[in-house]
Structures are given as structure tokens and as C-alpha cells.
ZADO-1210 file (C-alpha; in nm, 4 decimals, padded with zeros to 6 digits):
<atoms>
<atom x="-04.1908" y="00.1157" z="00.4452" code="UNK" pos="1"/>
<atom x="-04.1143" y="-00.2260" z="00.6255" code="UNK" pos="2"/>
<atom x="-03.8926" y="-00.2220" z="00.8923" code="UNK" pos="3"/>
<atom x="-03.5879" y="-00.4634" z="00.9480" code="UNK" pos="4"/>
<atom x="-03.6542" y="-00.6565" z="01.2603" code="UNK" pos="5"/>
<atom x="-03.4752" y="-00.9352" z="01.4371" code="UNK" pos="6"/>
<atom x="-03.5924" y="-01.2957" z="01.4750" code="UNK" pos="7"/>
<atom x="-03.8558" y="-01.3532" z="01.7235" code="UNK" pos="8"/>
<atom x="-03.7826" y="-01.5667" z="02.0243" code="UNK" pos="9"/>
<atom x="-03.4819" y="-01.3750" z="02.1640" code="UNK" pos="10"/>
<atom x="-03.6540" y="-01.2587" z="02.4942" code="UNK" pos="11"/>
<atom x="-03.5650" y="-00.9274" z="02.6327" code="UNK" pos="12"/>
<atom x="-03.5371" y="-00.5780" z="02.4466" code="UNK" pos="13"/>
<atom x="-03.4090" y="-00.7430" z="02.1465" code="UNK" pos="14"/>
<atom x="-03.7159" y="-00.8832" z="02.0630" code="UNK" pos="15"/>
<atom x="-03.9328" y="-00.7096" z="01.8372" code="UNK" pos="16"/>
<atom x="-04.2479" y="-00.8957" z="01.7236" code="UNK" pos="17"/>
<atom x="-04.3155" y="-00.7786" z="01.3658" code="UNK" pos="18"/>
<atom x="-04.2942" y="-00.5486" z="01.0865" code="UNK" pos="19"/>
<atom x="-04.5695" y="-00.3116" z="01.1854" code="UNK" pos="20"/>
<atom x="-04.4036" y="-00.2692" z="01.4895" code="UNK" pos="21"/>
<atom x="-04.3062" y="00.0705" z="01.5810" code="UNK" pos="22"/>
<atom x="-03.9191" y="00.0171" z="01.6347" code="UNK" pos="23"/>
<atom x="-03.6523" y="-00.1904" z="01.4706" code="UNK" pos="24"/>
<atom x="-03.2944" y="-00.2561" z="01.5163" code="UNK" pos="25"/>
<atom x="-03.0055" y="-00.0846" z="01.3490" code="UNK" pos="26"/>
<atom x="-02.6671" y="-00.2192" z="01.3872" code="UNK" pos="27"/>
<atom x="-02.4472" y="00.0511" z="01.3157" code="UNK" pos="28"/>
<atom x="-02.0012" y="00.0244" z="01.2622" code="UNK" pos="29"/>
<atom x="-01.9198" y="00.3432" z="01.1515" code="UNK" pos="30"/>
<atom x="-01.9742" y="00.7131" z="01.2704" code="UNK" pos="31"/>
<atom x="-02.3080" y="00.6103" z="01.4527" code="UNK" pos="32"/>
<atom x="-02.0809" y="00.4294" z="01.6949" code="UNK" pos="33"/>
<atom x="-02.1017" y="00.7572" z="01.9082" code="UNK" pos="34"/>
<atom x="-02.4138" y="00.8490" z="02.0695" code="UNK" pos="35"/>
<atom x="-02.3845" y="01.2258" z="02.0055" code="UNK" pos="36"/>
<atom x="-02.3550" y="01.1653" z="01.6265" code="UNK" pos="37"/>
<atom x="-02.6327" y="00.9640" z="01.5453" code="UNK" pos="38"/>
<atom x="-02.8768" y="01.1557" z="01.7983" code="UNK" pos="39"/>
<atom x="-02.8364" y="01.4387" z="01.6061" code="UNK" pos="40"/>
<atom x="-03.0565" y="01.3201" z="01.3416" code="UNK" pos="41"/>
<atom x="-03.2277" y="01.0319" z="01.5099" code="UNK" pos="42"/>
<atom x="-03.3567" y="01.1200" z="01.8710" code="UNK" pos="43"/>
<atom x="-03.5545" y="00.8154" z="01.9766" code="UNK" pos="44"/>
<atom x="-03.2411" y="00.5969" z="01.9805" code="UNK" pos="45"/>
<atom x="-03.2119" y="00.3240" z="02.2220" code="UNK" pos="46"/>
<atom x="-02.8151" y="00.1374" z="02.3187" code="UNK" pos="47"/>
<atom x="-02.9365" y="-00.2446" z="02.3188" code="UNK" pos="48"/>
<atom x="-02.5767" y="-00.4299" z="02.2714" code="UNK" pos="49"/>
<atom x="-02.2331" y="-00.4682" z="02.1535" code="UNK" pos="50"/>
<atom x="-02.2507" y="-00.6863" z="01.9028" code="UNK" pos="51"/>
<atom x="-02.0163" y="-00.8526" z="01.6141" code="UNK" pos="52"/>
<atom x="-02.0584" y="-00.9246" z="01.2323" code="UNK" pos="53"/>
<atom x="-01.8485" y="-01.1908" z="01.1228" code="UNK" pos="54"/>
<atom x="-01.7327" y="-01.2633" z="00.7611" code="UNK" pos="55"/>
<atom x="-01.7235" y="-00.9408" z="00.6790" code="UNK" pos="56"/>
<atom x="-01.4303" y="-00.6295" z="00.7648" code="UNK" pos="57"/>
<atom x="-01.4407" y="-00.2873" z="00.7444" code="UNK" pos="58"/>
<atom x="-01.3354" y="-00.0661" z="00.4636" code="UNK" pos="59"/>
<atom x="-01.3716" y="00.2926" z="00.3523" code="UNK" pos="60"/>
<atom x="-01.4317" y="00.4355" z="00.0498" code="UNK" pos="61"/>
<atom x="-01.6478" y="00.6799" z="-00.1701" code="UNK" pos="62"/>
<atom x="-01.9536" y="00.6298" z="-00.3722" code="UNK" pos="63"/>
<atom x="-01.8373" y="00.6075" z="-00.7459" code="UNK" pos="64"/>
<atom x="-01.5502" y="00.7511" z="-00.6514" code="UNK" pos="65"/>
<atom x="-01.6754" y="01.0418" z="-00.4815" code="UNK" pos="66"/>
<atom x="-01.5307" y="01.1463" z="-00.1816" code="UNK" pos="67"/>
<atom x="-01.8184" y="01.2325" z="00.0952" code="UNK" pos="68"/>
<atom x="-01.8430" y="01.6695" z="00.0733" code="UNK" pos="69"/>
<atom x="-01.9540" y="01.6104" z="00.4526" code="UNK" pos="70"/>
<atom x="-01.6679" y="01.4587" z="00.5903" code="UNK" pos="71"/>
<atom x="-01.4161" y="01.5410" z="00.3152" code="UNK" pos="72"/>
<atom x="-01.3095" y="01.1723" z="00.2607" code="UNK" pos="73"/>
<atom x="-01.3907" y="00.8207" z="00.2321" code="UNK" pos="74"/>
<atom x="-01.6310" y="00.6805" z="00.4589" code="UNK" pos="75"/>
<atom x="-01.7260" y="00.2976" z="00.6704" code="UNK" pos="76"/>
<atom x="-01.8791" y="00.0082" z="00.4765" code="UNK" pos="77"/>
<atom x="-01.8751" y="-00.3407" z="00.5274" code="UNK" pos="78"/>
<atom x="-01.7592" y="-00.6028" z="00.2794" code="UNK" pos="79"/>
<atom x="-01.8180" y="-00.9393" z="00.2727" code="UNK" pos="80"/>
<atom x="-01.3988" y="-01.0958" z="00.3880" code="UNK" pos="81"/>
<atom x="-01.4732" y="-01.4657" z="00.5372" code="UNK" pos="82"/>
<atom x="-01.2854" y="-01.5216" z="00.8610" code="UNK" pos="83"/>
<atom x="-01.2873" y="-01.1720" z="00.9466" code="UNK" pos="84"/>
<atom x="-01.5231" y="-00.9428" z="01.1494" code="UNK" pos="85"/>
<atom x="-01.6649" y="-00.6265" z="01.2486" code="UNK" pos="86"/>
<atom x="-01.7968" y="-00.5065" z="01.5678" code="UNK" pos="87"/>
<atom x="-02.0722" y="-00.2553" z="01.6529" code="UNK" pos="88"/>
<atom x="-02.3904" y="-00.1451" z="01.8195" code="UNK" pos="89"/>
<atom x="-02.7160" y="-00.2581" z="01.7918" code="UNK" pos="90"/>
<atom x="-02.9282" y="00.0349" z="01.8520" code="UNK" pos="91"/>
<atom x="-03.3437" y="00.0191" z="01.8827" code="UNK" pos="92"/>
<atom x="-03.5005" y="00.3061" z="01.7034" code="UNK" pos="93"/>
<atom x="-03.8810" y="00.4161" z="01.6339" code="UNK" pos="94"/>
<atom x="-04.0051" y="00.3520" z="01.2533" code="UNK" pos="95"/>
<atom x="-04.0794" y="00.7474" z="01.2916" code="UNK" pos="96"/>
<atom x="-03.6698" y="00.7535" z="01.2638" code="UNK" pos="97"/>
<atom x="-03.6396" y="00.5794" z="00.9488" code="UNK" pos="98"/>
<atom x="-03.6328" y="00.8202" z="00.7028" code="UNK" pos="99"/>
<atom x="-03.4159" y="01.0341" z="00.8630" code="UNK" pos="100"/>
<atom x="-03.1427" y="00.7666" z="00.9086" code="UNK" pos="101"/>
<atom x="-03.1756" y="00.6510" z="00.5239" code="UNK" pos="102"/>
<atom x="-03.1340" y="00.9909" z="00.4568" code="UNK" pos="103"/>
<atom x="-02.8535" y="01.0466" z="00.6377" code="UNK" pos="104"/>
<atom x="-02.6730" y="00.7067" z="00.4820" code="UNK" pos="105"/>
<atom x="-02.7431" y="00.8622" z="00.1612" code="UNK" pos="106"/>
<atom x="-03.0064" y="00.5907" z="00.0293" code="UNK" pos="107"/>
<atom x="-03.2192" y="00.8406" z="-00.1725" code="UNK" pos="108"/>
<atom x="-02.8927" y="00.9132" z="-00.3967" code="UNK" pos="109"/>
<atom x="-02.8086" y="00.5584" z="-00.4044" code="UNK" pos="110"/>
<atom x="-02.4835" y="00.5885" z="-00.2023" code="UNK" pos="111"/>
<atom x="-02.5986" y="00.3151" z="00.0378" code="UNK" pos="112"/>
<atom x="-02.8136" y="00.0657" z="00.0610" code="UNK" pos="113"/>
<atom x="-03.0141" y="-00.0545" z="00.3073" code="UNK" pos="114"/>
<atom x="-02.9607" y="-00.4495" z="00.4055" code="UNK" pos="115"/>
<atom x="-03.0163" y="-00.7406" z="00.6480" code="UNK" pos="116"/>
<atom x="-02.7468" y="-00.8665" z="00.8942" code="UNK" pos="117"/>
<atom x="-02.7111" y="-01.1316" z="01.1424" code="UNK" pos="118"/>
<atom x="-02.4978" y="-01.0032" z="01.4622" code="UNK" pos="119"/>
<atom x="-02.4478" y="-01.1718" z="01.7699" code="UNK" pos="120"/>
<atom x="-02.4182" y="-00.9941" z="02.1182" code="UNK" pos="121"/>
<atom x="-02.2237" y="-01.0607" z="02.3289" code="UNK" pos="122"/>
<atom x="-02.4298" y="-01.2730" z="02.5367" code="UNK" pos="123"/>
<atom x="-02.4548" y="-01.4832" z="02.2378" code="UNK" pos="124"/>
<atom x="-02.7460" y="-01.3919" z="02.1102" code="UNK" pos="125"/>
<atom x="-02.8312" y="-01.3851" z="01.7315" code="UNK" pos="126"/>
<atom x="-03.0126" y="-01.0957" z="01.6143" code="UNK" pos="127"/>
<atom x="-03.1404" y="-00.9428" z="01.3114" code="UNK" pos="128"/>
<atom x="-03.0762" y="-00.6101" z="01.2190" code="UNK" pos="129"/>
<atom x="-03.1142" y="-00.3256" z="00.9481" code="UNK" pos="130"/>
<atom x="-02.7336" y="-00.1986" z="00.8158" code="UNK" pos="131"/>
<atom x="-02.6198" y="-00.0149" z="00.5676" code="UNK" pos="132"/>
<atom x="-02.3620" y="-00.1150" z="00.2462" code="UNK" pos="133"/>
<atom x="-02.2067" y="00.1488" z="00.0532" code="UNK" pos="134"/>
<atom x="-02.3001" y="00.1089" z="-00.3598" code="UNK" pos="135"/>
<atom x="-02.0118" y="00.1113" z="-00.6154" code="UNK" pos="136"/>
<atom x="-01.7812" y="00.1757" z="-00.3523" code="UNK" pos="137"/>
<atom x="-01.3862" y="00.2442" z="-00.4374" code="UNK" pos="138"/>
<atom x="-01.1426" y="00.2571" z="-00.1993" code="UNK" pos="139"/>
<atom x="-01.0673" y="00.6177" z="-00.0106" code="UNK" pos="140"/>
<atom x="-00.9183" y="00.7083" z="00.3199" code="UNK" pos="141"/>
<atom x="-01.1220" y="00.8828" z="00.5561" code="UNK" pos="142"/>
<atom x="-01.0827" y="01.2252" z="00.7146" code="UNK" pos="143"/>
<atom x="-00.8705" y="01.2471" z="01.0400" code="UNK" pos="144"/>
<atom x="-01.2205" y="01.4159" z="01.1513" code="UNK" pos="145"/>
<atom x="-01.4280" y="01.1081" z="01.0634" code="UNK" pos="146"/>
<atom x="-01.2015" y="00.8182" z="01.2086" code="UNK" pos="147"/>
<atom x="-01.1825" y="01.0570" z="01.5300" code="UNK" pos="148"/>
<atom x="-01.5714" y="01.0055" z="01.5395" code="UNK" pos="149"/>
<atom x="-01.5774" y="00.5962" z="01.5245" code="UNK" pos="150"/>
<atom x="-01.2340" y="00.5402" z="01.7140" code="UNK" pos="151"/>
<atom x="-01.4961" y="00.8006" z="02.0076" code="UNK" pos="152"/>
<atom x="-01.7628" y="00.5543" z="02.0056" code="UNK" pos="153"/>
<atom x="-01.5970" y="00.2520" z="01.9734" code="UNK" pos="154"/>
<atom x="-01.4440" y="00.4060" z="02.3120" code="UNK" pos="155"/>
<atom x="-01.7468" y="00.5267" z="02.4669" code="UNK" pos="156"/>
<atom x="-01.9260" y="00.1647" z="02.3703" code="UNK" pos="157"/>
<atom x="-01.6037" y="-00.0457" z="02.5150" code="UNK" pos="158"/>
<atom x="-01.5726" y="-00.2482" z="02.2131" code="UNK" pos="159"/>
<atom x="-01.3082" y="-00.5249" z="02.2469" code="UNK" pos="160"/>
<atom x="-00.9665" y="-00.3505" z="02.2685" code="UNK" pos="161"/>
<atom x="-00.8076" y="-00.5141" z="01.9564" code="UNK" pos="162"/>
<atom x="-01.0917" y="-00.4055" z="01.7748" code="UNK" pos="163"/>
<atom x="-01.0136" y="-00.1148" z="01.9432" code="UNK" pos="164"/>
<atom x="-00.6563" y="-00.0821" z="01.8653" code="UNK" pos="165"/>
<atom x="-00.7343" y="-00.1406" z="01.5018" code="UNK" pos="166"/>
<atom x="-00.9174" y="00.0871" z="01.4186" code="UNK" pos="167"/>
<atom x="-00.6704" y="00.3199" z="01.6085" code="UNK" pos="168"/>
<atom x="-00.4192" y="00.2181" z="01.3027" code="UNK" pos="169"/>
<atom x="-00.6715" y="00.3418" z="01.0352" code="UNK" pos="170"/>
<atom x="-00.4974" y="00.5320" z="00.7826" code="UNK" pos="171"/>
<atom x="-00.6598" y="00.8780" z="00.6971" code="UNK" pos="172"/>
<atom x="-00.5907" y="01.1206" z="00.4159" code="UNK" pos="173"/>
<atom x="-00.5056" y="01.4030" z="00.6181" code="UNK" pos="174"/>
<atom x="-00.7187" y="01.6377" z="00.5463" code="UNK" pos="175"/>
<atom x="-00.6731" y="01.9540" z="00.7874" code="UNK" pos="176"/>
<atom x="-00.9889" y="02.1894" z="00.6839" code="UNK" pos="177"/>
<atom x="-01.3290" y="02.2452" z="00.8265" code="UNK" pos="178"/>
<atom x="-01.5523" y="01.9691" z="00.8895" code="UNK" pos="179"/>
<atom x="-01.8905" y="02.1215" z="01.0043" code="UNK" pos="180"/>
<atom x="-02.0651" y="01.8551" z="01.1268" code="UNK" pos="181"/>
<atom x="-01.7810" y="01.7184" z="01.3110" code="UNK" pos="182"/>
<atom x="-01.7761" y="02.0334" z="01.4383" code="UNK" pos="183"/>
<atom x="-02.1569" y="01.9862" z="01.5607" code="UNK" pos="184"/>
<atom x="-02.0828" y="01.6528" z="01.6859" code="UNK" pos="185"/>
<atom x="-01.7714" y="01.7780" z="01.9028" code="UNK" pos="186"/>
<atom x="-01.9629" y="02.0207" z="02.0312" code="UNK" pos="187"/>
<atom x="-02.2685" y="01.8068" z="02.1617" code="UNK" pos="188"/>
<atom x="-02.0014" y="01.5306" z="02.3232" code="UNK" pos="189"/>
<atom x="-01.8720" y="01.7872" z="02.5195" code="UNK" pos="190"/>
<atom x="-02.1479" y="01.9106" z="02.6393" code="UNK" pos="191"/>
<atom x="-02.2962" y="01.5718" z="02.6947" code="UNK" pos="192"/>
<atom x="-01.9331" y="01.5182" z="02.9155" code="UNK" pos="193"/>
<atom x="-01.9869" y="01.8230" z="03.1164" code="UNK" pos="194"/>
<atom x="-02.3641" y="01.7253" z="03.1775" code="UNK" pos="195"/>
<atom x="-02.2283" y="01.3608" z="03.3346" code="UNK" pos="196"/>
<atom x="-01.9515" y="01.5434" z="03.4859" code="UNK" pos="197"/>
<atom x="-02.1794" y="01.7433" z="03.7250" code="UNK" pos="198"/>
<atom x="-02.3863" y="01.4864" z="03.8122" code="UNK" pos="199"/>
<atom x="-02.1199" y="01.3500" z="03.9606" code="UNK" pos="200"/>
<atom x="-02.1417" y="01.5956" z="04.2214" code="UNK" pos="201"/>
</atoms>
């Protein structure tokens, strides 16, 4: 399978010089904000940038209809809105990680697809990246459990604090049960803020 890569010519760690290379870029808005979360599944990950998506906004919602039975809710896609944008992470990953990710966005059941954005860091550099698009998506709130997780890395990645603030508003549909694998993710932030916490000392 062909990775996505960003155009050549960047300089730096973003560049990655062609499809049989071994890594490729992810630009993720969602839950794989936070560290913790998306290195459960997908080790080799790299931070690269904060980067932002424009003519396009954030939504949530459920495949067909379909809430997600992981997060008990509606979960992040982006949808094409010009004028507005979306911010995230650009994240460099080995090829070796690819199937795991698509399997965790759901692409072998058709819930997402993969596609092909253009971000630009911070620094103002344009990059091309692999994302992911939710398929016949209608609109659902997300879990209280599952904005927690973005709203964490959006924190932990200092995205711009209206972006910030925004997704602070997020309505959710209250749902007060068991979510396992926030449950897993909770678990491996806090040990990963007790780890920095004594080497601070």
C-alpha cells in the first residue's frame, strides 16, 4: 500500500522523498491529538508540527448513523466549510504503522476514508499529509469521554487558544457509562505525567 507523503522540497523532518519510503505523515484533529492515545496502537510515532487545515471545520458524527460502540457517541471528521479551519498535528509514522492506524479509523468497515490534505505549520510551511474523512457521516454529539481526549491534546500540543477555547464549548451527549479505552488512555497519561514528574527531580 502507497503511503501519503508530503511535497518534496520542504527541508527538514518534513521532508519525505517518496512513496517507498518507510514513513509518511499523518495529520491528525481528533482523539490522536494526545500522544498517549494514538501510541497505543501506533508506537513509532514521531510530533513534527502544529499545523492548520483551512476551508474545512470540525464536526462529529456517526457512520450511517451509528454511534461509535467504542466511545459511545459521535466522533471528529472534517468537512469541507470555506473560510473556516481546523488545527492539528502532523505526526511522522513508519509504513509498518499503517495498517494499524486504518484499522483503528475504521477503513476496513468503510467508516473512514483515507485522504490527502494540504496543512501548513506554523512556520509556514505547506505540507502534505495522509487524514482521515468519516463516510456517510450524520451528525452526533460525542461522549463527554471522547471530547475530554481532544480538548487533552489540543492542551498538551498548545494549539492556538481560540482553537482551544472552542473546542472547550463542544457540546456532548452526556453519556455517563464506561468507556474502556478511555479508560486505557487515562491510565497511560497519567502514568506518562508521573514519569515527567520525577524527572524533574
Amino acid at each position: 500500500m502507497e503511503a501519503f507523503n508530503n511535497c518534496t522540497g520542504l527541508g527538514g523532518d518534513l521532508e519525505v522523498q517518496n512513496s517507498r519510503s518507510e514513513h509518511f505523515l499523518y495529520f491528525a484533529y481528533g482523539s490522536n491529538l494526545l500522544q498517549e492515545r494514538i501510541m497505543l496502537r501506533n508506537p513509532s510515532v514521531v510530533f513534527l508540527a502544529l499545523a492548520q487545515l483551512l476551508d474545512y471545520k470540525l464536526a462529529f458524527g456517526s457512520h450511517q448513523g451509528k454511534p461509535s460502540s467504542q466511545w459511545n457517541g459521535g466522533t471528529a471528521t472534517i468537512v469541507y466549510s470555506p473560510g473556516e479551519e481546523v488545527w492539528g498535528i502532523i505526526w511522522k509514522m513508519n509504513t509498518s504503522d499503517l495498517y494499524s492506524l486504518d484499522r483503528q479509523e475504521g477503513v476496513e468497515n468503510g467508516i473512514y476514508i483515507p485522504i490527502e490534505v494540504i496543512v501548513r505549520t506554523q512556520d509556514e510551511k505547506v505540507v502534505k499529509c495522509r487524514s482521515y474523512q468519516m463516510d456517510d457521516c450524520v451528525h452526533d454529539l460525542p461522549s463527554p469521554q471522547y471530547k475530554k481526549v481532544i480538548c487533552m491534546g489540543a492542551k498538551q500540543n498548545g494549539l492556538p487558544m481560540d482553537y482551544q477555547k472552542k473546542l472547550d464549548s463542544i457540546e456532548t451527549n452526556n453519556y455517563a457509562g464506561r468507556v474502556p479505552v478511555f479508560e486505557e488512555i487515562e491510565a497511560a497519561f497519567n502514568a506518562s505525567e508521573k514519569q515527567n514528574n520525577e524527572d524533574l527531580f
